[in-house]
C-alpha positions as CSV (number, residue, x, y, z in Angstrom):
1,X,-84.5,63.8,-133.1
2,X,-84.3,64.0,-136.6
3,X,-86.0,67.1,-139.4
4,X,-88.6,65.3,-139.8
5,X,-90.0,64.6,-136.6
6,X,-88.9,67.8,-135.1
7,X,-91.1,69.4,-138.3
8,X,-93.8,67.2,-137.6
9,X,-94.0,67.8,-133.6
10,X,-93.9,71.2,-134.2
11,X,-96.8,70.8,-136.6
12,X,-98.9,69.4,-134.5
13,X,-98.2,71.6,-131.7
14,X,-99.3,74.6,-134.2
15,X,-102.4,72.7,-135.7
16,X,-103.8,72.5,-132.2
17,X,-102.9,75.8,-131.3
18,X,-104.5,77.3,-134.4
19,X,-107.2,74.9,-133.5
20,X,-107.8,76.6,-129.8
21,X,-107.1,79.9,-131.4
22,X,-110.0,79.3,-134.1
23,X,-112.6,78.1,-131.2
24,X,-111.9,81.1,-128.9
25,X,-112.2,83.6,-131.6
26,X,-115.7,81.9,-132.6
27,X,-116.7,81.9,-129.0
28,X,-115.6,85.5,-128.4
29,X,-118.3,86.3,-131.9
30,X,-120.8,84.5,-130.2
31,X,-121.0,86.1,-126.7
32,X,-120.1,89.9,-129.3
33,X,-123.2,88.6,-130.8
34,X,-125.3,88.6,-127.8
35,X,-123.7,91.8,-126.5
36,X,-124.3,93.4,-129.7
37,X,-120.6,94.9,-129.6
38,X,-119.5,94.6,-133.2
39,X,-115.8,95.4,-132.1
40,X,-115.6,92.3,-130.2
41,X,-117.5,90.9,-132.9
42,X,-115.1,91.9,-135.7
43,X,-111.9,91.0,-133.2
44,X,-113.7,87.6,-133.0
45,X,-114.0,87.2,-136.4
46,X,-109.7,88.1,-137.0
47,X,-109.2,85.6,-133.9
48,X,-110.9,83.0,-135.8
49,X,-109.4,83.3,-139.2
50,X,-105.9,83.6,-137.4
51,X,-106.6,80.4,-135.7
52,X,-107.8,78.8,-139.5
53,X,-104.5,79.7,-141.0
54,X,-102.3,78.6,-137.8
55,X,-104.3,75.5,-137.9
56,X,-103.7,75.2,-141.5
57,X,-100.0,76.0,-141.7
58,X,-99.4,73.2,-139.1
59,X,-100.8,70.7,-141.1
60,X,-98.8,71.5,-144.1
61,X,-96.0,70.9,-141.9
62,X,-97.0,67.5,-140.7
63,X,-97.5,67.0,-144.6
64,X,-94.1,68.1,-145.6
65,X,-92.3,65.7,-142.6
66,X,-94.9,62.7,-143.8
């Protein structure tokens, strides 16, 4: 397996990670929300925008092995 399909694999692995990551974190805000527990809403909230930048970082890798 060459760089570039090796960089591209693992981008795809980390886009959908970060996409999984980004869903549970906006899940875990919604149920905070109900709770009214603004720790698990702010720990929701840091899950999310984790999951945005894994998601993110992933598909600049694709991009770079395209």
């Amino acid at each position: 397996m060459g760089v570039r399909e090796k960089t591209y694999r693992e981008g795809a692995e980390q886009e959908a990670k970060g996409s999984a990551r980004e869903i549970e974190g906006k899940v875990q805000k919604k149920v905070a929300d109900a709770l009214n527990d603004e720790s698990e809403q702010f720990e929701g909230a840091v899950k999310e925008a984790a999951g945005k930048v894994q998601k993110n970082t992933g598909r600049a890798m694709k991009d770079l092995a395209d």
